[in-house]
N, C-alpha and C positions, 0 to 999 in steps of 0.2 A: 504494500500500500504506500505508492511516492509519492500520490495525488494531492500539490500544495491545499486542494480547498478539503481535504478529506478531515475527522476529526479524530482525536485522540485522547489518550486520558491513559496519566501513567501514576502507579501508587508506588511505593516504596516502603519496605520496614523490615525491621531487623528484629531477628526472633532466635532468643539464648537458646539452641536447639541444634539436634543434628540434622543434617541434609536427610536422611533416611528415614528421622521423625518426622518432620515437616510431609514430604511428600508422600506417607503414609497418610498422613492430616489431610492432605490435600486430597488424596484420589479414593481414601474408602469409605464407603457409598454410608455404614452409621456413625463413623467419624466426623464427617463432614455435618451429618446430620446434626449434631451436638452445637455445631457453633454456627452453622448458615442458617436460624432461624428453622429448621425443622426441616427443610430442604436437602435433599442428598443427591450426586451425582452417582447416575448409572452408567457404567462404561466398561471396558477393557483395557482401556489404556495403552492401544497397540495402532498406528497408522492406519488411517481409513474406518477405525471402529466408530462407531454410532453413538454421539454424548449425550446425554439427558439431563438436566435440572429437572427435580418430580417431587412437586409438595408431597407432605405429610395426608393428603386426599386424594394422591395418585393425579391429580393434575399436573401435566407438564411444563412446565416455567419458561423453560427454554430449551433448545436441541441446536444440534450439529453434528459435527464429524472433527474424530482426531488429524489432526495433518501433521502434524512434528509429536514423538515424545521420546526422550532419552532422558530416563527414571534417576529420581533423584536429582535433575538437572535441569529439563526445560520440556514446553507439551507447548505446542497450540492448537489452539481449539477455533474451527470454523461454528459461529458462535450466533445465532437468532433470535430474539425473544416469539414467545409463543399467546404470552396472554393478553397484553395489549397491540390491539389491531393497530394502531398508529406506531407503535415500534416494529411489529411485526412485518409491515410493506415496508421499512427499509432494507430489508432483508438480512444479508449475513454478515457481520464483521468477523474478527481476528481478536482473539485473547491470548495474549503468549505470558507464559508463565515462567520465568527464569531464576532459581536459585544458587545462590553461592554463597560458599562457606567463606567467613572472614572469623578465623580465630576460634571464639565460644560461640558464636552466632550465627547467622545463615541469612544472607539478604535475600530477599522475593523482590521481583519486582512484578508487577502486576503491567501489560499495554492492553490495552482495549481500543481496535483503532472501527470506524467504518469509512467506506468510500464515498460520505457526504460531508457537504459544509453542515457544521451546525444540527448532527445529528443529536434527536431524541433519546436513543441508548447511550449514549456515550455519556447526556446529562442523566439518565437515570442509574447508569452505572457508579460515576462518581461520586454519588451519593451512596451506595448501596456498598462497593467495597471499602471503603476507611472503615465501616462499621463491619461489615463480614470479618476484616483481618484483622481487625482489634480484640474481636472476640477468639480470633485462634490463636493471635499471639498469647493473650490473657491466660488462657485456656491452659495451652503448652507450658506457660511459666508460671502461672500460679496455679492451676488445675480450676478455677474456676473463671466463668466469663465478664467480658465487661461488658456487655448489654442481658438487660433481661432477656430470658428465654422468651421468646415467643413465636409463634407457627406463623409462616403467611403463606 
């Protein structure tokens, strides 16, 4: 995605943890459950596999398809929302997920890019990941979270 009018949105955090913890965190379907608000990802985590975001009521949040993942290191994920119609006709962006070990810690960076100006997902994302990654940082190092629990 080079396309100067395209939009993006990049998060960044560092989490006292091992690469192996983390993207455990990240890719197991009631891990994930625990800190994304009640949401788990379905997948295999293997090129071309089929991704799912899938509330806690089997509703589908969001899907895609794996395009990169090299475990414990980096996935991107061709990335759609499914339940609002006005995000959903923008169709697919790119979420690449990148970590690296620095010392005791492990940076994630989070890109979330689409091929529009001034796309809707990218403002409904940046609000939606500081909070998802605060709650797995939280989680990982204090074992409890920093937002309340709750299902959407």
């Amino acid at each position: 995605m080079t396309d100067k009018s395209a939009s993006m949105f990049v998060y960044v955090i560092y989490i006292r943890t091992t690469p192996e913890a983390l993207w455990h965190a990240l890719t197991d379907a009631e891990f994930t459950r625990s800190y994304w608000f009640g949401v788990s990802q379905q997948c295999d985590w293997t090129p071309g596999a089929p991704w799912r975001l899938v509330r806690a009521n089997g509703e589908v949040a969001d899907s895609g398809e794996i395009l990169e993942c090299e475990p414990g290191r980096r996935a991107v994920i061709k990335w759609r929302n499914e339940f609002r119609a006005d995000l959903r006709e923008e169709g697919h962006g790119r979420c690449t997920i990148v970590l690296e070990p620095e010392g005791e810690v492990v940076k994630l960076t989070i890109t979330h890019e689409m091929d529009l100006p001034r796309s809707e997902l990218i403002k409904a994302v940046s609000g939606g990941w500081p909070r998802i990654l605060s709650n797995l940082k939280s989680l990982l190092e204090t074992g409890s979270l920093a937002f309340t629990p709750t299902v959407i």
